[in-house]
CHARMM-style PDB file with segment names, atoms N, HN, CA, C and O in Angstrom:
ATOM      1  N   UNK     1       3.989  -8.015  -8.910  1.00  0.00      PROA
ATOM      2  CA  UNK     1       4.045  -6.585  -9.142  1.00  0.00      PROA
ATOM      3  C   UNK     1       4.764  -5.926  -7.979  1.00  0.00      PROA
ATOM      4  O   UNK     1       4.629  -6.096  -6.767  1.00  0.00      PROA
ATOM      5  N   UNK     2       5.621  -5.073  -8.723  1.00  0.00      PROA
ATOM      6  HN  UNK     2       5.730  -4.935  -9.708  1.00  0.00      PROA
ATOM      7  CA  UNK     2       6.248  -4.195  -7.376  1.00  0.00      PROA
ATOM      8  C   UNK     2       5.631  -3.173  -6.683  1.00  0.00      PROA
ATOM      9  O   UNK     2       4.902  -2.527  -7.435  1.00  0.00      PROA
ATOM     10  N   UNK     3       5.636  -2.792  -5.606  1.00  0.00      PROA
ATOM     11  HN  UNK     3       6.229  -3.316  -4.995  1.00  0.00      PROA
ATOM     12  CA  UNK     3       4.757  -1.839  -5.057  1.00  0.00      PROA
ATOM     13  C   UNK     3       5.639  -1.219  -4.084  1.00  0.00      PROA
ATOM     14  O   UNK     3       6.491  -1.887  -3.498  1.00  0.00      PROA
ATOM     15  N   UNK     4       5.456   0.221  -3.848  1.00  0.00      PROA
ATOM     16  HN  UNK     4       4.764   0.764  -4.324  1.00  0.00      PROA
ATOM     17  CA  UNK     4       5.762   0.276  -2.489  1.00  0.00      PROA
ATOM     18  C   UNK     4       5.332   0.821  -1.319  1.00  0.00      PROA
ATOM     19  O   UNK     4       5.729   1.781  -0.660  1.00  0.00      PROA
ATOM     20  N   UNK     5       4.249  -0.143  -1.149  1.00  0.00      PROA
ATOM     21  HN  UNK     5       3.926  -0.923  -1.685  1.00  0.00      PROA
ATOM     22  CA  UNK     5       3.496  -0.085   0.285  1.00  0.00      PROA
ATOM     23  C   UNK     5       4.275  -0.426   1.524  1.00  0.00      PROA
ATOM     24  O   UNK     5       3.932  -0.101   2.661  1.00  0.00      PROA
ATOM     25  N   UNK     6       5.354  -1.108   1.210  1.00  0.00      PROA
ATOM     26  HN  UNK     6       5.633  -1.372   0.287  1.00  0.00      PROA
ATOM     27  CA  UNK     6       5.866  -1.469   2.617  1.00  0.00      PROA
ATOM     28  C   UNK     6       6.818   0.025   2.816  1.00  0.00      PROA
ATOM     29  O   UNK     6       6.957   0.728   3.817  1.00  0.00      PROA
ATOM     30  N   UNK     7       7.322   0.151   1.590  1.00  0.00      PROA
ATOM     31  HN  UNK     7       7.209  -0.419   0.777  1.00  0.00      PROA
ATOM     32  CA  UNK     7       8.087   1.858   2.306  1.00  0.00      PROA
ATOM     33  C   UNK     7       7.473   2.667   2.782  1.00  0.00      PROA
ATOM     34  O   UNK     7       7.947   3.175   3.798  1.00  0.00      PROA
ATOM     35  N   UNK     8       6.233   3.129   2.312  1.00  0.00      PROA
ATOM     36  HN  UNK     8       5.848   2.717   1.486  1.00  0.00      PROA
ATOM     37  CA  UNK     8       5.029   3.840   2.965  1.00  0.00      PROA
ATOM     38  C   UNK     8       4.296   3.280   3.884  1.00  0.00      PROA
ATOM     39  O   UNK     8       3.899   4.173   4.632  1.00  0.00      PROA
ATOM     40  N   UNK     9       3.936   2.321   4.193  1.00  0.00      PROA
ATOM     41  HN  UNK     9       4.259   1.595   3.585  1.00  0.00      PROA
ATOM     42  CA  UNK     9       4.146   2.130   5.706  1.00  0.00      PROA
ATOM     43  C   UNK     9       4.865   2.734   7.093  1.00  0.00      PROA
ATOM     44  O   UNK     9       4.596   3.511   8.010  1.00  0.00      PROA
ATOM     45  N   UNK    10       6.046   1.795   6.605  1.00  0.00      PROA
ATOM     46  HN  UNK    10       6.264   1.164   5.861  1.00  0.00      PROA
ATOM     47  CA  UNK    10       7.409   2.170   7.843  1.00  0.00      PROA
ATOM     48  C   UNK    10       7.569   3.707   7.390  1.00  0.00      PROA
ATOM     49  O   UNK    10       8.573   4.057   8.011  1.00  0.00      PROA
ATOM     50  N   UNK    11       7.242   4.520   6.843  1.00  0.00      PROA
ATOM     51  HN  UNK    11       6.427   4.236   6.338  1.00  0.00      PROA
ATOM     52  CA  UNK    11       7.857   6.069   6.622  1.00  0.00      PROA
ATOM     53  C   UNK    11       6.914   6.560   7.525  1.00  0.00      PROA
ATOM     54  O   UNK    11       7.173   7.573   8.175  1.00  0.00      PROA
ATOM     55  N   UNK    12       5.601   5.833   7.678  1.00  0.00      PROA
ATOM     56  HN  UNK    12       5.390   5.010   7.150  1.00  0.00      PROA
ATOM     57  CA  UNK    12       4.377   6.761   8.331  1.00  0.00      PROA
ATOM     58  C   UNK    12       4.309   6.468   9.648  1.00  0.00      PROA
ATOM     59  O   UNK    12       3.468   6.997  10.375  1.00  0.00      PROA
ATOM     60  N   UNK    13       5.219   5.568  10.093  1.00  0.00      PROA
ATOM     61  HN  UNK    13       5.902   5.138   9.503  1.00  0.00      PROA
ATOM     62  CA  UNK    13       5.621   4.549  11.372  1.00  0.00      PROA
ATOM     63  C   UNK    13       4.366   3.893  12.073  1.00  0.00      PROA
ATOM     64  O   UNK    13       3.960   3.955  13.233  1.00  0.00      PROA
ATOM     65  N   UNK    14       3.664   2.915  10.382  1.00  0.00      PROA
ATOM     66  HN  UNK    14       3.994   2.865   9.439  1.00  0.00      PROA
ATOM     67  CA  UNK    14       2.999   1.840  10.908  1.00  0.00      PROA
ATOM     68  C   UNK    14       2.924   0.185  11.194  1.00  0.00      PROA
ATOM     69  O   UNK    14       3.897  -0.463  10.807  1.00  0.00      PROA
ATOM     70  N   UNK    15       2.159  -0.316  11.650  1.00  0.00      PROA
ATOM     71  HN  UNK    15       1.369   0.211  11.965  1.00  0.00      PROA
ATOM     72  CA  UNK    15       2.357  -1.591  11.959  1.00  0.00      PROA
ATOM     73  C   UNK    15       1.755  -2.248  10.811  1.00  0.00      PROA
ATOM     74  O   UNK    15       0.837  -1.624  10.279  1.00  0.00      PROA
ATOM     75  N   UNK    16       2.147  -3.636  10.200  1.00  0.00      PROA
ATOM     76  HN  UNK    16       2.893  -4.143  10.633  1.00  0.00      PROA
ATOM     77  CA  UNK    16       1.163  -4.528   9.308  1.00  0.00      PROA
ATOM     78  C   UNK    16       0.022  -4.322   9.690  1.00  0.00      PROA
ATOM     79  O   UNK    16      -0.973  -4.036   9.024  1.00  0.00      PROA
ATOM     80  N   UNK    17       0.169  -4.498  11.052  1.00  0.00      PROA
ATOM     81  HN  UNK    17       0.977  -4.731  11.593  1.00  0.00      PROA
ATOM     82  CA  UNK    17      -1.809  -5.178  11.665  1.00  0.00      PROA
ATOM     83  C   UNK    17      -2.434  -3.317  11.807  1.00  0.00      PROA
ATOM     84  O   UNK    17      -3.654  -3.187  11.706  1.00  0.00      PROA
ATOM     85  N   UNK    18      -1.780  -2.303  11.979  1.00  0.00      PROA
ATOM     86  HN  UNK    18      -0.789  -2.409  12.061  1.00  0.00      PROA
ATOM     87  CA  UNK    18      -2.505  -1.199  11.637  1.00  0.00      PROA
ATOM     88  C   UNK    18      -2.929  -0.924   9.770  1.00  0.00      PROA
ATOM     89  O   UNK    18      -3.982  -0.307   9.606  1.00  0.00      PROA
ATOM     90  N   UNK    19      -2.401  -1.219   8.862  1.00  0.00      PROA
ATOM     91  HN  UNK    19      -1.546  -1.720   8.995  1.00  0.00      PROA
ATOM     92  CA  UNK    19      -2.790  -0.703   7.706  1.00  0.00      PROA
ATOM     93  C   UNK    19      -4.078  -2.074   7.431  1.00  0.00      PROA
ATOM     94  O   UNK    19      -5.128  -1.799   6.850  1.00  0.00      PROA
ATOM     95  N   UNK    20      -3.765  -3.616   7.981  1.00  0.00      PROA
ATOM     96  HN  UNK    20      -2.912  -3.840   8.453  1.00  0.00      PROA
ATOM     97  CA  UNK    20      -4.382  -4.353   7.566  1.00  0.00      PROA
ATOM     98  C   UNK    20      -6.241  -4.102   8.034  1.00  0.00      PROA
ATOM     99  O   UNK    20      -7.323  -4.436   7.553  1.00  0.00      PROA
ATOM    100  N   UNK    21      -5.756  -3.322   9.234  1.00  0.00      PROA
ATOM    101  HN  UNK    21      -4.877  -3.051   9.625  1.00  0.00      PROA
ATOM    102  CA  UNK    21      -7.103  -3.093   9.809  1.00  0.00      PROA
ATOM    103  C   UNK    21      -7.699  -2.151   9.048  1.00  0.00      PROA
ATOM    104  O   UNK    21      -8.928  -2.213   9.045  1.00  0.00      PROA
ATOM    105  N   UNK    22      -6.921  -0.811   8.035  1.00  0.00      PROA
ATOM    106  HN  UNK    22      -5.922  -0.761   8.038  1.00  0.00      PROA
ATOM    107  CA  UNK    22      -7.472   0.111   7.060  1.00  0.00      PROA
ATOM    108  C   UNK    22      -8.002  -0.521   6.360  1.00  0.00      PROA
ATOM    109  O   UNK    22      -9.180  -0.178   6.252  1.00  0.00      PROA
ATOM    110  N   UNK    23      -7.625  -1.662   5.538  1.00  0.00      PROA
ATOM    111  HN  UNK    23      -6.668  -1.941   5.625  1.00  0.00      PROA
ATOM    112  CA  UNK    23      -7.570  -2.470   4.533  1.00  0.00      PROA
ATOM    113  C   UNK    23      -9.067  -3.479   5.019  1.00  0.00      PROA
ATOM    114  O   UNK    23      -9.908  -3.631   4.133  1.00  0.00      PROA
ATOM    115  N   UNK    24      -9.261  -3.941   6.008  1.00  0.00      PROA
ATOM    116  HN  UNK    24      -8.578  -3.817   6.728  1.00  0.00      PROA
ATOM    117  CA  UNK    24     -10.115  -4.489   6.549  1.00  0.00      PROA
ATOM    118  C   UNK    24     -10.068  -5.904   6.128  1.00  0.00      PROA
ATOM    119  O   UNK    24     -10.902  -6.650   5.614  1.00  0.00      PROA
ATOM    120  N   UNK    25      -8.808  -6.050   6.513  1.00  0.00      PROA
ATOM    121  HN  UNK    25      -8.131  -5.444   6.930  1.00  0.00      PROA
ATOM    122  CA  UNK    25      -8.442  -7.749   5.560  1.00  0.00      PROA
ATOM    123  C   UNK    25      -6.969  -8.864   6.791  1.00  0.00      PROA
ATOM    124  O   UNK    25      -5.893  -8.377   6.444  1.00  0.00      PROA
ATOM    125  N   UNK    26      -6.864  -9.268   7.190  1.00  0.00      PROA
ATOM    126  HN  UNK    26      -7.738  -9.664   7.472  1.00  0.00      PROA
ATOM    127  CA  UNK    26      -6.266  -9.793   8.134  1.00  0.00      PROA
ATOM    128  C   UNK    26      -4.672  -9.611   7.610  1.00  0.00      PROA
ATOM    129  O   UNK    26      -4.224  -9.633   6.464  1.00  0.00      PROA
ATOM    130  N   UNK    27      -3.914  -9.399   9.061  1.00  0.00      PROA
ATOM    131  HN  UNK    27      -4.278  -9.380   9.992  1.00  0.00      PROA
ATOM    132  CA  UNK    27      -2.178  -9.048   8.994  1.00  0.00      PROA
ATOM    133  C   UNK    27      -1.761 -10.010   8.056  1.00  0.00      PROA
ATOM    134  O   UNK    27      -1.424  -9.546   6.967  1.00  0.00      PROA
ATOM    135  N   UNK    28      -1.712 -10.939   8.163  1.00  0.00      PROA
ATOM    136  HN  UNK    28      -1.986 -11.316   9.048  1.00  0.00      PROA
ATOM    137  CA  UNK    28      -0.827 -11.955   7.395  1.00  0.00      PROA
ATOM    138  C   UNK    28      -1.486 -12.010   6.064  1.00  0.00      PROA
ATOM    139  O   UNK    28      -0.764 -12.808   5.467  1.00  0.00      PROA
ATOM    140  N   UNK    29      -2.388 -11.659   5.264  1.00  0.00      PROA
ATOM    141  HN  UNK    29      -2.976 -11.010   5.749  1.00  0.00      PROA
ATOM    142  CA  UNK    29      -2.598 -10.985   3.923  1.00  0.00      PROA
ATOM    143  C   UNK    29      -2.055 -10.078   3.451  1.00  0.00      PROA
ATOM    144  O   UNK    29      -1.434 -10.094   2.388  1.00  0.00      PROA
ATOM    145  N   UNK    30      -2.255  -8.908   4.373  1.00  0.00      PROA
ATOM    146  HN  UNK    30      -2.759  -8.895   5.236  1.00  0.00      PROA
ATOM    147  CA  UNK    30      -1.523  -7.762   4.179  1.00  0.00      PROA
ATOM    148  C   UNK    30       0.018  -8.359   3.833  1.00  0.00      PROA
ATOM    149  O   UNK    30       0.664  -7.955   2.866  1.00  0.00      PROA
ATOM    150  N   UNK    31       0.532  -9.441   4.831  1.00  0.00      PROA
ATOM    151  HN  UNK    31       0.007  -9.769   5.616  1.00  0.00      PROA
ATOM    152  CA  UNK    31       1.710  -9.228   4.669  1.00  0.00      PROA
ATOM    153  C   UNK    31       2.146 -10.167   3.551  1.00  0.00      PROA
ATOM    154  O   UNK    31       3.286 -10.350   3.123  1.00  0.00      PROA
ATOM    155  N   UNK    32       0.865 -10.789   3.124  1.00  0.00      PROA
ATOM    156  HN  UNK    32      -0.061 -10.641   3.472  1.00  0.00      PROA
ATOM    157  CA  UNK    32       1.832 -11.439   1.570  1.00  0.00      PROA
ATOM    158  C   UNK    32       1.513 -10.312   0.562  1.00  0.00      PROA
ATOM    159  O   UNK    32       2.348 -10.167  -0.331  1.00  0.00      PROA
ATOM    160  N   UNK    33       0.833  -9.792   0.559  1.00  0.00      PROA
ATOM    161  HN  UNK    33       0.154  -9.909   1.283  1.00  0.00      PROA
ATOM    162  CA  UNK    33       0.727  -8.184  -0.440  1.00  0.00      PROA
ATOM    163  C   UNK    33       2.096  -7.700  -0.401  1.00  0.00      PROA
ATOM    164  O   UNK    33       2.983  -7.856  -1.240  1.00  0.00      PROA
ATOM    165  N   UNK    34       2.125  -6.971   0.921  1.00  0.00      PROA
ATOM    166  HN  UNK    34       1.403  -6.844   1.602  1.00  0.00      PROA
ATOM    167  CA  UNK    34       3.934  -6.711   0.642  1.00  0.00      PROA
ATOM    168  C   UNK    34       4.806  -7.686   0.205  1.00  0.00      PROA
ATOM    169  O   UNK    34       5.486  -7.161  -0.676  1.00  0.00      PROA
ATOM    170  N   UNK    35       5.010  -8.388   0.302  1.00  0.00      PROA
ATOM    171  HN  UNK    35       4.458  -8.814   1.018  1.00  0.00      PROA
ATOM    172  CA  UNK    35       6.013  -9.598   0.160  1.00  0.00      PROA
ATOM    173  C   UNK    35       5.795 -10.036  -1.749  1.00  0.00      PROA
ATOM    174  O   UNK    35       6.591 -10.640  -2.468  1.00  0.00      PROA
ATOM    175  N   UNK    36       4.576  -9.519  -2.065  1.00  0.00      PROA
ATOM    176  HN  UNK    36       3.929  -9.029  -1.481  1.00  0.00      PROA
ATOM    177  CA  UNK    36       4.570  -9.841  -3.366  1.00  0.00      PROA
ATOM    178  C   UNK    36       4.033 -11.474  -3.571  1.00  0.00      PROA
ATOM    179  O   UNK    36       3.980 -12.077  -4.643  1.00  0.00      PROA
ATOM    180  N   UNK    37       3.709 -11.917  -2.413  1.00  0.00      PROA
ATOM    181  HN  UNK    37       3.752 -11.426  -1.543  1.00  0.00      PROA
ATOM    182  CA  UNK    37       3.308 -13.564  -2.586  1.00  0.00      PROA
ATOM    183  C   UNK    37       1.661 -13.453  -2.862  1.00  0.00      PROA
ATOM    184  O   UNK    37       1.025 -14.491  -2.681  1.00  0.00      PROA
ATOM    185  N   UNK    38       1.118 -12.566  -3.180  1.00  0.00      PROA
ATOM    186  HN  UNK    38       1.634 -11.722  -3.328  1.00  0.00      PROA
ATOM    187  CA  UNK    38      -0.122 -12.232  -3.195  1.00  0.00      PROA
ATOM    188  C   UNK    38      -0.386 -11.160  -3.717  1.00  0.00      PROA
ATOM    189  O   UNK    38       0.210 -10.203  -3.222  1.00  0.00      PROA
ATOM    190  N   UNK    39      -1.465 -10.818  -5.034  1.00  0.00      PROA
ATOM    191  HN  UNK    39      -1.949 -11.595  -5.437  1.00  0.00      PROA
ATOM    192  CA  UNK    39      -1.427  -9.554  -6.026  1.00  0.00      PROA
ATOM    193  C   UNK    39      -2.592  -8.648  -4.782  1.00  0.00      PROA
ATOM    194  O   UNK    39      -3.496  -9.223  -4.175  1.00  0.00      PROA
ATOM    195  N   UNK    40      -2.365  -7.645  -4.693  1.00  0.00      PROA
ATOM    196  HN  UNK    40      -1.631  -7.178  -5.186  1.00  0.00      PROA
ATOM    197  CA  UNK    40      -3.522  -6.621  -3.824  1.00  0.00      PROA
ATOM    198  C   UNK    40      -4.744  -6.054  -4.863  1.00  0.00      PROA
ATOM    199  O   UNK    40      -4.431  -5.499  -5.916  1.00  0.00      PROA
ATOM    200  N   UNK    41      -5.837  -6.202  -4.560  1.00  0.00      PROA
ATOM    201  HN  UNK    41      -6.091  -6.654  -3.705  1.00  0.00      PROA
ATOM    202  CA  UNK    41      -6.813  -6.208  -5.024  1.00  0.00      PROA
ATOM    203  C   UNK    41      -6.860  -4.161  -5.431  1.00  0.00      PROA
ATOM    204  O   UNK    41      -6.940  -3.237  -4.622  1.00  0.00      PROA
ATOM    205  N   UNK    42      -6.786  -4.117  -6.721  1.00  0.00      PROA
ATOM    206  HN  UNK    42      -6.721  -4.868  -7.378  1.00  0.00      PROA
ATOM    207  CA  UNK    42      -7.433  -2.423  -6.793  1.00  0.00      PROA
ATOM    208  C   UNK    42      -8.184  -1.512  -6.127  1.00  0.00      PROA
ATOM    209  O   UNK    42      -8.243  -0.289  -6.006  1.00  0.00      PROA
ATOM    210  N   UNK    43      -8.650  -2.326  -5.794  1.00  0.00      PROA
ATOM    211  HN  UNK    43      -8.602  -3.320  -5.892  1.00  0.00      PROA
ATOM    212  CA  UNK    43      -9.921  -1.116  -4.300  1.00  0.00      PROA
ATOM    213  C   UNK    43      -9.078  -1.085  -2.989  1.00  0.00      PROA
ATOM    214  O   UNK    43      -9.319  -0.277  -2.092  1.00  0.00      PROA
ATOM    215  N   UNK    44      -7.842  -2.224  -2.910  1.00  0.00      PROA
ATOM    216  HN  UNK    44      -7.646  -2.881  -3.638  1.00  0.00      PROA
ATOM    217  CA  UNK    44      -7.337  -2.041  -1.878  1.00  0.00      PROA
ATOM    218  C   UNK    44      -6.636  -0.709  -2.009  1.00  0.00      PROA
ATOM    219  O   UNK    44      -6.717   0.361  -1.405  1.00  0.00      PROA
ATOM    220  N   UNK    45      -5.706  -1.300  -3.316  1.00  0.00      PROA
ATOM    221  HN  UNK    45      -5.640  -2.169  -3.806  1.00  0.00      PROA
ATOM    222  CA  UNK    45      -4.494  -0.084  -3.975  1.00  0.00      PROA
ATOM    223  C   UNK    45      -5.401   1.316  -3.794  1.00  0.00      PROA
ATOM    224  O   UNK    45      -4.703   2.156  -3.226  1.00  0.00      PROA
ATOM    225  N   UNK    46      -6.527   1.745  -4.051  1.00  0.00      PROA
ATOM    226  HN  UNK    46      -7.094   1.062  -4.512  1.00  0.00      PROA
ATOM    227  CA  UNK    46      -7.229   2.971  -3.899  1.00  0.00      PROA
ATOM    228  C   UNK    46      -7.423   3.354  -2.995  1.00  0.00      PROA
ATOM    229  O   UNK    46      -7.229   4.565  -2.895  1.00  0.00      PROA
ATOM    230  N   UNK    47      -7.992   2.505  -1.586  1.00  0.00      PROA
ATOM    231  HN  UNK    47      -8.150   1.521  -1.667  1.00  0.00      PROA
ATOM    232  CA  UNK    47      -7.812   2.979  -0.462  1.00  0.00      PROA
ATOM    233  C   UNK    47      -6.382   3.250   0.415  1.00  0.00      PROA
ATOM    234  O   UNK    47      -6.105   3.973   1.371  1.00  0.00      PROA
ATOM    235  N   UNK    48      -5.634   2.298  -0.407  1.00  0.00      PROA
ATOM    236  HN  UNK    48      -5.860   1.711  -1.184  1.00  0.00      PROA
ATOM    237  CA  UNK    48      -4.148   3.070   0.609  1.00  0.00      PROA
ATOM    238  C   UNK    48      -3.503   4.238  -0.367  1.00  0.00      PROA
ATOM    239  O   UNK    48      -2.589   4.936   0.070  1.00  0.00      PROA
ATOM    240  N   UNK    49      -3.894   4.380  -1.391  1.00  0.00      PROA
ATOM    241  HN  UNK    49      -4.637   3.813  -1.746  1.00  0.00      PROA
ATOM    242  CA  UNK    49      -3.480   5.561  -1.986  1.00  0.00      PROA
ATOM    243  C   UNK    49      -4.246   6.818  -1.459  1.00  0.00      PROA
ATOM    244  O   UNK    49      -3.569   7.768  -1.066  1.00  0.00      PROA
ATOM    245  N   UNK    50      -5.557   6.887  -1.426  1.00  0.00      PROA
ATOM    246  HN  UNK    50      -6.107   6.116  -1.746  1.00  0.00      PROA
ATOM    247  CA  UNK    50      -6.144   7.725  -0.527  1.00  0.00      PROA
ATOM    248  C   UNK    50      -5.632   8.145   0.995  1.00  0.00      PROA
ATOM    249  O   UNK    50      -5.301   9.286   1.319  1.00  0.00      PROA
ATOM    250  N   UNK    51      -5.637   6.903   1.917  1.00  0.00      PROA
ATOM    251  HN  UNK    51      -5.906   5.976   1.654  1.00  0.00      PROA
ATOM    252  CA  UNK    51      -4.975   7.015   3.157  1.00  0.00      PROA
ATOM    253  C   UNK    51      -3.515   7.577   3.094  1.00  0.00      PROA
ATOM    254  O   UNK    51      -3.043   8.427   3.849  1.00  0.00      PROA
ATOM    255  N   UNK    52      -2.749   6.806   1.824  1.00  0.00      PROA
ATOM    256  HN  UNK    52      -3.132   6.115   1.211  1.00  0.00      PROA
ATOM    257  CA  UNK    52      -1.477   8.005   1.851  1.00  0.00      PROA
ATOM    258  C   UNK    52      -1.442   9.408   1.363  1.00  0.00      PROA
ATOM    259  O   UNK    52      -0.488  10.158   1.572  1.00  0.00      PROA
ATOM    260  N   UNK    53      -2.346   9.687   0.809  1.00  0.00      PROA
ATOM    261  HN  UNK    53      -3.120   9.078   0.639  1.00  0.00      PROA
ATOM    262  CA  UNK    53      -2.452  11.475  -0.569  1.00  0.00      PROA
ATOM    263  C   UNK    53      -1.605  10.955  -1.130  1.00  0.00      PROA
ATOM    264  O   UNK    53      -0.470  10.900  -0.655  1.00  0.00      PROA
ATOM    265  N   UNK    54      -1.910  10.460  -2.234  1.00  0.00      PROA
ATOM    266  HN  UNK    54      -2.831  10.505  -2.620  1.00  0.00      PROA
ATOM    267  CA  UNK    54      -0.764   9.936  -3.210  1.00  0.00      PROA
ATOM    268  C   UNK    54      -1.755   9.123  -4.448  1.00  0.00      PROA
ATOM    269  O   UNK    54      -2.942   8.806  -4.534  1.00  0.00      PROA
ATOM    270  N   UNK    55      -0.501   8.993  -5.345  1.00  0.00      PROA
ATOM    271  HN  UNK    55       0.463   9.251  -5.276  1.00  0.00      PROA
ATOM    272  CA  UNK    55      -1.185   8.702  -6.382  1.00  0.00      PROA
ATOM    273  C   UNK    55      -1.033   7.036  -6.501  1.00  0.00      PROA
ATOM    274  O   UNK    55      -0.073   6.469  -5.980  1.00  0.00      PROA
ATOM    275  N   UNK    56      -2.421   6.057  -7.482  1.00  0.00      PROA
ATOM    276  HN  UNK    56      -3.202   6.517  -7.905  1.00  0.00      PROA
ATOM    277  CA  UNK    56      -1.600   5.033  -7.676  1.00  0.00      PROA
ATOM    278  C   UNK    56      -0.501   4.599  -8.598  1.00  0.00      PROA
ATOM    279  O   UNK    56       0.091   3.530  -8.455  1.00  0.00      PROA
ATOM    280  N   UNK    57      -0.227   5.534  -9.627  1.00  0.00      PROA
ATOM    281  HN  UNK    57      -0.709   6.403  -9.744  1.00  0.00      PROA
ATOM    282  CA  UNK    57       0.928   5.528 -10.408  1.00  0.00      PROA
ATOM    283  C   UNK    57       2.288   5.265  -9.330  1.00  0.00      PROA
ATOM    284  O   UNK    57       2.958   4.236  -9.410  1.00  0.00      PROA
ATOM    285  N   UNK    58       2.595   6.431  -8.253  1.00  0.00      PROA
ATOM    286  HN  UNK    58       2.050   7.267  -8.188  1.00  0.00      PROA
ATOM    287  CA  UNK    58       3.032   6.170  -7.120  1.00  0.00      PROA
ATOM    288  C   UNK    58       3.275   4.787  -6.527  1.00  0.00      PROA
ATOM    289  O   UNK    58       4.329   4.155  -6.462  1.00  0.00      PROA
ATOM    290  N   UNK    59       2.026   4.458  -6.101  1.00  0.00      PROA
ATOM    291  HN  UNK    59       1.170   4.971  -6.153  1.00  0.00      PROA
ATOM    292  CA  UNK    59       1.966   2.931  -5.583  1.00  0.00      PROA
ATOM    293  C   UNK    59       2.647   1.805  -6.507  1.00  0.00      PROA
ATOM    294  O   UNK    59       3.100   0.729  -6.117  1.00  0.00      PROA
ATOM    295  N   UNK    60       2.611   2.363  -7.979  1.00  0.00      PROA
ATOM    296  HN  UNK    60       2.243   3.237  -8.296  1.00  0.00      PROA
ATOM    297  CA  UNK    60       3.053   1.066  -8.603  1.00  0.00      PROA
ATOM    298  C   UNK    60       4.251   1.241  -9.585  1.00  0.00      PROA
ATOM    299  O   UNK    60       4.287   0.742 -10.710  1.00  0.00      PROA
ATOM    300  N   UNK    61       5.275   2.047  -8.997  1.00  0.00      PROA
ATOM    301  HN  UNK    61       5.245   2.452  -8.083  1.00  0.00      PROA
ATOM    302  CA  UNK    61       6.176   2.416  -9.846  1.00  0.00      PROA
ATOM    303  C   UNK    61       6.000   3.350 -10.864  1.00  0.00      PROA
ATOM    304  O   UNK    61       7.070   3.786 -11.287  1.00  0.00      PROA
ATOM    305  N   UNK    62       4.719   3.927 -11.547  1.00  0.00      PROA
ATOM    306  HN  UNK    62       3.850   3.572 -11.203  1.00  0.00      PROA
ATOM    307  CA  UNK    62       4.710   4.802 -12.572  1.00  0.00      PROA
ATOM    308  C   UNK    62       5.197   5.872 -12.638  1.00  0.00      PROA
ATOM    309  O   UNK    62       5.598   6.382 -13.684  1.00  0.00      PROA
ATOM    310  N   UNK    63       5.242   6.406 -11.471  1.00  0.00      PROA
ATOM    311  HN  UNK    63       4.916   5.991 -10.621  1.00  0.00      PROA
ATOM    312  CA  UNK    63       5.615   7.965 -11.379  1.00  0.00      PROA
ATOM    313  C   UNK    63       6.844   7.883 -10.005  1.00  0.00      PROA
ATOM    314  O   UNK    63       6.627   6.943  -9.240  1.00  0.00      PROA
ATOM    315  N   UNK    64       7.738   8.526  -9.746  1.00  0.00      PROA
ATOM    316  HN  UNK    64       7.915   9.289 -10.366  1.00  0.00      PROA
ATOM    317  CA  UNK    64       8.714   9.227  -8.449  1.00  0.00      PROA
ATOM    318  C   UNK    64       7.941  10.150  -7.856  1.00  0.00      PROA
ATOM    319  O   UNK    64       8.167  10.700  -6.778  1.00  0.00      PROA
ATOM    320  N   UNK    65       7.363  10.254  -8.308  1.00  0.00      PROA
ATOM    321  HN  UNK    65       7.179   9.807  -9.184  1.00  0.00      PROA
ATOM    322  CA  UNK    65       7.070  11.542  -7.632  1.00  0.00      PROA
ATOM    323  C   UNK    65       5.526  11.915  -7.219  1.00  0.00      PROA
ATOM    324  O   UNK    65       4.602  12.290  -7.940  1.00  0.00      PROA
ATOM    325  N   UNK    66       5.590  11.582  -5.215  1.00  0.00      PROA
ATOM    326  HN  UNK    66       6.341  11.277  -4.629  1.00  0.00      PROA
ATOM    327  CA  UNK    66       4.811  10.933  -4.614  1.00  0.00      PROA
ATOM    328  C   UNK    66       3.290  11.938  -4.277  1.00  0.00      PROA
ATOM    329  O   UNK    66       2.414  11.561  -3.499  1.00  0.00      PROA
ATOM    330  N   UNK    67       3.256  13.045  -4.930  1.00  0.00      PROA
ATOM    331  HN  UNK    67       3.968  13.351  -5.562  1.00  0.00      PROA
ATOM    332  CA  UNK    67       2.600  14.087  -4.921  1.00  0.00      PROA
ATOM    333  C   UNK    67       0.839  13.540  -6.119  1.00  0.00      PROA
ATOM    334  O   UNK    67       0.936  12.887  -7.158  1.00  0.00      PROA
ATOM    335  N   UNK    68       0.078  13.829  -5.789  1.00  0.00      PROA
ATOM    336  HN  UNK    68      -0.001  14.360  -4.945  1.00  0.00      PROA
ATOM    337  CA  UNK    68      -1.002  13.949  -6.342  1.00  0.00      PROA
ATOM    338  C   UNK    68      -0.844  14.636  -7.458  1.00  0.00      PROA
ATOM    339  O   UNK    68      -0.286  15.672  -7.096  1.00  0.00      PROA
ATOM    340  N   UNK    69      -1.015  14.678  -8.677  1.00  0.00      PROA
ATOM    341  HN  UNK    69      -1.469  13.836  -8.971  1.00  0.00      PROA
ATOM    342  CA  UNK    69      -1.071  15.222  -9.939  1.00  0.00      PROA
ATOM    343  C   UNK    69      -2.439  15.731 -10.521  1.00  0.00      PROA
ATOM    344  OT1 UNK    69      -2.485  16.218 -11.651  1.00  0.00      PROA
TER     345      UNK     69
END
């Protein structure tokens, strides 16, 4: 699944090992999530949609438009 957590990341100018620590799940998980080598669990997707104000439609391609609806 495509996502784009790694653009929202680097836009917010964070580190893997800072969101992984939101996430409460170790860097190199996080970083097969981005990488797509690993599906991200829904409660994750909810908490970084929260931490960003954003929607998960957002997170997963549904919507452009990165605003809360």
């Amino acid at each position: 699944m495509r996502l784009r957590i790694r653009d929202l990341r680097e836009d917010n100018d964070l580190s893997q090992k800072e969101v992984s620590k939101i996430l409460m799940c170790d860097q190199s998980l996080y970083s097969k999530y981005e990488r797509g080598e690993r599906e991200i669990p829904l409660r994750m997707l909810i908490l970084l949609a929260d931490y960003y104000n954003t929607s998960l439609d957002y997170l997963v391609f549904r919507t452009d438009n990165p605003n809360i609806q």
